[in-house]
ZAZA-132351 format. One record per atom (N, C-alpha, C): z negated, y, x. Coordinates in pm, whole numbers, plus 50000, padded with zeros to 5 digits. Each point is the difference from the previous one (the first is absolute). Last residue first. Example, Ala and Ser with C-alpha at 12.3 -4.5 7.8 and 13.67 -1.06 7.14 Angstrom:
REM residues 2
492924977551285/499945011950082/499275010949923/500074942850029/500005011949911/500005012050090/
END
This chain:
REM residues 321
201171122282337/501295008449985/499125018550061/497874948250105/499625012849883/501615013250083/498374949250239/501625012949915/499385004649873/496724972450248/500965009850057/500855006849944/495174984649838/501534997149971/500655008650139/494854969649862/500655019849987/501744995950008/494364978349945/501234993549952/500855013650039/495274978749884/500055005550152/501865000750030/497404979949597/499905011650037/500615010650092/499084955249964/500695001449950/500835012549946/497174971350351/499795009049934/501135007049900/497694951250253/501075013650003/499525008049872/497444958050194/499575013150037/501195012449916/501594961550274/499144994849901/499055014849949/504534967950249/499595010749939/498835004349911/501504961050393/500225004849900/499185012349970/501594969250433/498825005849931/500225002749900/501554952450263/500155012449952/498725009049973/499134962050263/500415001849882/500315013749967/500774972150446/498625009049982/500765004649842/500924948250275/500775016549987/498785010649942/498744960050376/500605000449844/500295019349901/500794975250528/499295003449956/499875004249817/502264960750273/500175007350021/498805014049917/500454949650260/499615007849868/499785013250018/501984966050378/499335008449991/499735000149809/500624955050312/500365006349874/499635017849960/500324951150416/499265010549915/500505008549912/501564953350215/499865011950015/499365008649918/498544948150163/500805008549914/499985015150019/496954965450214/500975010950064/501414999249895/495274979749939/501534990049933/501345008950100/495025004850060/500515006549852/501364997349960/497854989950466/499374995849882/500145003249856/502745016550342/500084985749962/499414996449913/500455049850000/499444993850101/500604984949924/502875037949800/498525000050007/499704987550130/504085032250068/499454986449895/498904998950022/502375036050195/499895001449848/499674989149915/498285002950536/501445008649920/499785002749821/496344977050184/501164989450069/501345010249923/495775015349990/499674993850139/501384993350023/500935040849654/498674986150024/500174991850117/502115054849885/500334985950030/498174987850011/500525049049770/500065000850139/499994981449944/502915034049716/498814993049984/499604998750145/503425035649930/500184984050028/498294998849976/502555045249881/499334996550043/499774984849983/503875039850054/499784989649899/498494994150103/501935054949982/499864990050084/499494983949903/503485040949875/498564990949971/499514991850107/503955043449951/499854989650053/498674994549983/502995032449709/499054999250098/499884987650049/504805014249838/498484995949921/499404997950095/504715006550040/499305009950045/498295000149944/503874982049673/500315001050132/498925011350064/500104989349492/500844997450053/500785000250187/495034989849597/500785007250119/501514997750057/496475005249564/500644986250083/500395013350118/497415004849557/499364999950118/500584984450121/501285023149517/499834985950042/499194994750084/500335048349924/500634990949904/498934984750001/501885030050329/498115000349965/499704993149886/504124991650377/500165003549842/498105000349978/502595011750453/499344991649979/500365007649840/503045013650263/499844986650124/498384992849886/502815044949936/500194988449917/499604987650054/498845044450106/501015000150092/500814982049931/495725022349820/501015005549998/501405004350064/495844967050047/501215000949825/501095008350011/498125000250430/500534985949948/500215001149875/496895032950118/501525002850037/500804987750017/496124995349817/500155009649929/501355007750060/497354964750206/500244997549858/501175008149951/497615016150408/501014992650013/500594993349850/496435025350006/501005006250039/501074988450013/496864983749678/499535006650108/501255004150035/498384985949489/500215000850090/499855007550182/500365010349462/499184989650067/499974992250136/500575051249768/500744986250010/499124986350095/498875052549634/499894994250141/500584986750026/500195052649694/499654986950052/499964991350078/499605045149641/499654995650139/500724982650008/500715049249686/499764985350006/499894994150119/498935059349834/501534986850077/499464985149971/498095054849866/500144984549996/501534996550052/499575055050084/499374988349928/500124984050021/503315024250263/499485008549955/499304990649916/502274990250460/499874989949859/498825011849926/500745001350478/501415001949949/499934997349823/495694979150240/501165007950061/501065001949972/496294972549732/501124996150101/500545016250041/496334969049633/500685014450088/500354994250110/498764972149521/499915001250159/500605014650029/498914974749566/499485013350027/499954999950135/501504958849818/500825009549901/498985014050048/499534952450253/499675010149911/500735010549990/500714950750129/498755007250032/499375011549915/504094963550071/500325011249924/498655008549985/502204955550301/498985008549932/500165011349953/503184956350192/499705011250038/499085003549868/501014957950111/500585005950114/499565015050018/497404949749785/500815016750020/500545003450084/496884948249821/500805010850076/500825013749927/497844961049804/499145002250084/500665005350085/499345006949467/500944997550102/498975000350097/499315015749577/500044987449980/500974995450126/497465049949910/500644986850006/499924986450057/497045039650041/500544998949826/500895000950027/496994991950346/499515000549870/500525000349889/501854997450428/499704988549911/498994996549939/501685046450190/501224984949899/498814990849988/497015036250053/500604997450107/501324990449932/498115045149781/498944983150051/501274997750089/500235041449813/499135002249934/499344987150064/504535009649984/499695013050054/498674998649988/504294966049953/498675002950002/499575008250014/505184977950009/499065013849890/498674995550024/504394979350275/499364997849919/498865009449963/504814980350170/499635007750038/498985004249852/502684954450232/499585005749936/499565014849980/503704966050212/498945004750020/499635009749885/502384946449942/500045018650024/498985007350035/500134950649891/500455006250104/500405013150071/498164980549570/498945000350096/500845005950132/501205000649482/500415004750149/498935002950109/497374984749597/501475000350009/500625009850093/495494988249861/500274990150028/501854996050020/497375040549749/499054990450049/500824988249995/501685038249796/500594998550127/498944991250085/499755022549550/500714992149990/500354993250146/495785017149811/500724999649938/501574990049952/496965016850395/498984991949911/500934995049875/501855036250265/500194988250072/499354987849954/500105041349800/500854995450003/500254982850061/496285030050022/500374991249848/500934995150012/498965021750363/499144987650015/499924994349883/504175025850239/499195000749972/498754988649961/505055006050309/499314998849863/498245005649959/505474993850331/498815004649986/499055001149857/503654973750342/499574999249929/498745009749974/504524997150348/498334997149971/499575003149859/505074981150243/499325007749912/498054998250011/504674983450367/498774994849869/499165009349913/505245012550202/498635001750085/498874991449839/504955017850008/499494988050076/499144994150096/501295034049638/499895003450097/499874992850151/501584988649575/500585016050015/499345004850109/499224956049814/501315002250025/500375012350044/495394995949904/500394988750071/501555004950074/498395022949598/499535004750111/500334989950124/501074979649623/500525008649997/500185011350147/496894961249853/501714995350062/500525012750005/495895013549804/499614993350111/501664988250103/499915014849523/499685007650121/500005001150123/499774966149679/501695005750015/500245011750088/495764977049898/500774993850098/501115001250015/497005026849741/499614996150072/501294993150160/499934994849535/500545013950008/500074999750160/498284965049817/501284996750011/500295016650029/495164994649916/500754992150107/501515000350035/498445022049644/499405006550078/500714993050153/500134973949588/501055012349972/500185006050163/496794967949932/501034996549987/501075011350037/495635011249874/499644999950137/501604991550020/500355031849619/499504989749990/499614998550192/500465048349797/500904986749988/498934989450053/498495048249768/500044990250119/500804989749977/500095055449931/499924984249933/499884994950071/500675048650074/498044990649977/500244986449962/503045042750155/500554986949986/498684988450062/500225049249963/500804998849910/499724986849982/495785007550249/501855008850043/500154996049855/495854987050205/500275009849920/501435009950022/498914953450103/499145003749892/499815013349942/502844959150275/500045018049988/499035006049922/499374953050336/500855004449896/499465016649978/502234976650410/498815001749963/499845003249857/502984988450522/500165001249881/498774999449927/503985016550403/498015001849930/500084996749832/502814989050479/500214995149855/498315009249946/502615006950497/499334998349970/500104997149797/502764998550522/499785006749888/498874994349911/500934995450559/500004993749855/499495011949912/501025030050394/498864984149992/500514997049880/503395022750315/499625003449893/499134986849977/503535007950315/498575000250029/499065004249890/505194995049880/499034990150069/499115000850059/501785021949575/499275005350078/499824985450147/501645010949504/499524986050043/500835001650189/497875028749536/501205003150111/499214983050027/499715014849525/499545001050117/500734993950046/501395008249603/499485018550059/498264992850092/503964971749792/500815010549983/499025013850058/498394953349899/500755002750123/501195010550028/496194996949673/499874997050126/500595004550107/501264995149540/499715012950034/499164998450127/501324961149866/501495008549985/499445010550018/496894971549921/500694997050136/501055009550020/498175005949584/499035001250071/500374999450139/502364982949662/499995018349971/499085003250176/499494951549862/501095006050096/500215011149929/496474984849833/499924999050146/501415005750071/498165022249530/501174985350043/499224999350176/496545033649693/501544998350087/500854989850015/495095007549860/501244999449887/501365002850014/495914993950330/500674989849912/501015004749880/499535025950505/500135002749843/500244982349935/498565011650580/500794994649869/499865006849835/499835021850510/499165000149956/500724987349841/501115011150590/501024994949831/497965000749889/500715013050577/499574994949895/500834998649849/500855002250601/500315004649854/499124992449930/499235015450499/499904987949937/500385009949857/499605009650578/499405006249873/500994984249910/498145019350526/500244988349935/500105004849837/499885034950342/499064993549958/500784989849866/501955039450308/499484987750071/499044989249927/502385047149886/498644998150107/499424983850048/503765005449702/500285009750108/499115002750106/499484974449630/500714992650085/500575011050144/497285013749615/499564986550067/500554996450110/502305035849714/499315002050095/498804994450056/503174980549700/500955009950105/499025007050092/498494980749560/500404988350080/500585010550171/497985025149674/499354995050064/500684985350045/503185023949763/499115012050158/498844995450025/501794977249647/501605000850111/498715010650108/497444991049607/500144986550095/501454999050104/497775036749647/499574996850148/500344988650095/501145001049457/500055018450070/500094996750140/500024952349757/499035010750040/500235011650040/502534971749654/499984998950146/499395007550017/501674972949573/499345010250051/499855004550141/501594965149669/500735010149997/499405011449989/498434952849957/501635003550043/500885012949967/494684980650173/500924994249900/501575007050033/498235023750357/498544993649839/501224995649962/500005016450547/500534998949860/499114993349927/498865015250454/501305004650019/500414999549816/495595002850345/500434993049923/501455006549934/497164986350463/500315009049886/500535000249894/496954978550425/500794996949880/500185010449950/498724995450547/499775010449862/501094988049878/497115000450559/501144991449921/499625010449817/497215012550420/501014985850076/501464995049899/496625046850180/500204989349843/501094991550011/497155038150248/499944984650027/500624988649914/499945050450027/498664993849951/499684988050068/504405027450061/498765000650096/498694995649938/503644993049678/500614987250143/498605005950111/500185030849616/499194984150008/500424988050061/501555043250090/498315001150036/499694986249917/504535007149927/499725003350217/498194996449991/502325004649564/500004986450074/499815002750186/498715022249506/500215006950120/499744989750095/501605006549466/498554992850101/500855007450127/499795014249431/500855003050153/499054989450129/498574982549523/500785013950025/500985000750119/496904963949777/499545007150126/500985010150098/501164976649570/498865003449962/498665006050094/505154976649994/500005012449972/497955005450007/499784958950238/501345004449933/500105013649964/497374959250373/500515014149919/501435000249904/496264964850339/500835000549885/500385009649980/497634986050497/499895004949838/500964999249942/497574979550471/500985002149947/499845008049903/497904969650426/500115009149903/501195009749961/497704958150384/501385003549960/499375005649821/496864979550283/500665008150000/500615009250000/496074988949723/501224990050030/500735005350107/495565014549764/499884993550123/501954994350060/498725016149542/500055012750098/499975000350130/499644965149650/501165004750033/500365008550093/495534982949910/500914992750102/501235000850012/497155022449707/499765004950145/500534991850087/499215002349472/501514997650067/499685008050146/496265003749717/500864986150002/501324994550033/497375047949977/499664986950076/500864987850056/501825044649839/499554989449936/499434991950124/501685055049951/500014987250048/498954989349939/502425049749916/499024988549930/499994990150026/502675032650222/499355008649926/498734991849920/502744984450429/499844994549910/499125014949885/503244997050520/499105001549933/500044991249855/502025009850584/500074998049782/498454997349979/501195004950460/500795012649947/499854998849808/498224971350362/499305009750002/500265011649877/500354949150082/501095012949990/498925007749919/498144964450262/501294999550022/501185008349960/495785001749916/500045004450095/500994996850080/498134988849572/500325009550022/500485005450092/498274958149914/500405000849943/500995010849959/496824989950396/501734993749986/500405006449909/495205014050074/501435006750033/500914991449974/495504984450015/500055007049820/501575003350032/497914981050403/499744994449903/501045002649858/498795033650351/501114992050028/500674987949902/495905033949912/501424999649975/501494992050041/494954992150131/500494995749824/501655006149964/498275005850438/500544986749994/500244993849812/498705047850133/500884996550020/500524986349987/495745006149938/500905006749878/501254999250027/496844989450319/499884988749923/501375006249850/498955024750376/500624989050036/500444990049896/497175040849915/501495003950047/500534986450030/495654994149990/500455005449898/501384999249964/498044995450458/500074990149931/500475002049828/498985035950261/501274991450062/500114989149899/496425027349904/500835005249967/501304990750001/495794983550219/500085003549863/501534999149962/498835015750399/500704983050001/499864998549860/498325040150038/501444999150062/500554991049982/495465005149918/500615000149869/501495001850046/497074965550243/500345010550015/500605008849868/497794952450094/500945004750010/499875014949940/497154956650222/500145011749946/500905004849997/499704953050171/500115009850027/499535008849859/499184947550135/500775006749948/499715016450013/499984957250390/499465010249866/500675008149966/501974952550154/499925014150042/499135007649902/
END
C-alpha cells in the first residue's frame, strides 16, 4: 500500500496514542492504588508496588489514624505494633488494634525485642498486653539490632538465636498462630542467614530489590518504603507488600496454607501434570533398542541466588519507642 502523507491532525492522533499506550505500559505500578502514595519513591523497589495485596506497619509515630479512609485507600492488611522488650507498650496500639478491626482490615501484633531483656520477661510481657484475637494475622517477632536505643550491645549470633527461639514458642503458645519474622539487612547478614527457614519472613529494602541484599531465595512480605502516604495517615507511613496472590493470602489467613513453608493444608490450586508425549511403542523404547522402559530425567534444579551488591547502609528499625 502507498505510503500516505499525514496530516498535522493524524499527526496529533497518533501522538496522543502513542503516549497514552506509554502510560498504560508505565500505570500498573500505581494504578492499582490510586489512593497511596510514596513522598520519595525508589526505583528499585517497583516490583513491590506491583504486588497485589498491600499493607503498612504503624505505631505511636503516625499519631491519630483515621481507619475508615485507610481501609477506603485500599489497604489490605496493617502490623502494629503493640510492645518493646519488657515493659513497654505502645500509647496507640489498644485504639489502633480496635479500630482495624472495626473497619475491617486484617490487622497483626508486633513485639519489638530488647537484647538486654531475658527472653522470657519478654514472653511474659507479651502475653499479658496482646489479645489473642482469633481473626487476628500471626503475630509478628521484629528483630534487629538497637543502635541507637539504651540497649546498643550486641549478643552473640548464639545468644541472639536462642533468644530468638524462646520467643518465637512463646508468641506460638499464646497465640497459636506461626509467628513472622521481621528483620532487617544487617541483621539478617548477621545473624539469621540460614535459620528458621520455615517462618515467614518480613523483609527491609527501600532502595533494591531482596535479592540484592539477601541471602535468601524467597519472602513473604516487603517492607518497601518508610516514606509512603496513605489516606487517614497524617505524614510518613511504611508501605508494604505480600507475596503472593489473592487467593494465597486468604488461605493463610483462614489457616489452610503456611507461606512459611509454602505447604498447603486443603483447597490448593489445582496443576495440571504434564506427561512426556509416548514413543512409537507407549513408554518402551522400540525393539530395536532392547524395548526397555524409558526413564524420564528430571529437570536439573536452578541454583539458588544469593546476595550480592548489599548495602549496608541501607538499614532502619521498627520499634523506635
Amino acid at each position: 500500500m502507498p505510503a500516505r502523507k499525514l496530516t498535522r491532525a493524524g499527526t496529533s492522533f497518533g501522538v496522543l496514542t502513542f503516549v497514552a499506550a506509554l502510560a498504560c505500559l508505565a500505570g500498573p505500578a500505581l494504578a492499582l492504588y490510586p489512593k497511596k502514595g510514596d513522598s520519595a519513591p525508589h526505583h528499585g523497589v517497583r516490583d513491590a508496588r506491583r504486588k497485589v495485596i498491600q499493607g503498612i506497619d504503624v505505631s505511636r509515630w503516625q499519631g491519630d489514624i483515621d481507619w475508615a479512609k485507610v481501609k477506603d485507600a485500599g489497604t489490605r492488611f496493617a502490623f502494629i505494633k503493640a510492645t518493646e522488650g519488657g515493659d513497654h507498650v505502645d500509647p496507640n496500639f489498644k485504639r489502633n488494634w480496635a479500630e482495624a478491626k472495626k473497619h475491617g482490615i486484617p490487622r497483626g501484633a508486633y513485639h519489638f525485642v530488647w537484647w538486654c531483656r531475658p527472653a522470657k520477661d519478654q514472653v511474659r510481657w507479651i502475653k499479658k498486653h496482646i489479645p489473642r484475637d482469633p481473626d487476628a494475622l500471626p503475630p509478628v517477632l521484629d528483630v534487629e539490632w538497637q543502635n541507637d536505643s539504651q540497649c546498643s550491645r550486641r549478643v552473640s549470633r548464639e545468644d541472639a538465636l536462642e533468644k530468638i527461639r524462646i520467643m518465637i514458642a512463646g508468641l506460638r503458645a499464646h497465640t497459636g498462630k506461626k509467628p513472622i519474622i521481621y528483620t532487617d539487612i544487617n541483621f539478617h547478614e548477621d545473624v539469621l542467614e540460614g535459620a528458621f527457614n520455615d517462618h515467614p519472613y518480613w523483609l527491609r529494602s527501600t532502595a533494591a530489590p531482596l535479592a540484592k541484599r539477601y541471602a535468601r531465595d524467597r519472602w513473604e512480605f516487603w517492607q518497601f518504603t518508610t516514606t509512603g502516604r496513605v489516606p487517614g495517615i497524617v505524614g510518613h507511613v511504611d508501605r508494604n507488600a505480600f507475596f503472593g496472590s489473592e487467593r494465597e493470602f486468604e488461605a493463610w489467613r483462614q489457616g489452610r496454607f503456611d507461606i512459611g513453608a509454602r505447604k498447603w493444608h486443603g483447597g490448593e490450586p489445582k496443576v495440571a501434570v504434564r506427561t512426556p508425549p509416548p514413543t512409537p511403542a507407549g513408554l518402551r523404547a522400540p525393539k530395536a533398542a532392547g524395548g526397555t522402559r524409558l526413564r524420564f530425567v528430571p529437570p536439573g534444579r536452578i541454583p539458588a541466588r544469593t546476595a550480592d551488591n548489599r548495602d549496608v547502609g541501607i538499614t532502619g528499625s521498627l520499634g523506635r519507642r
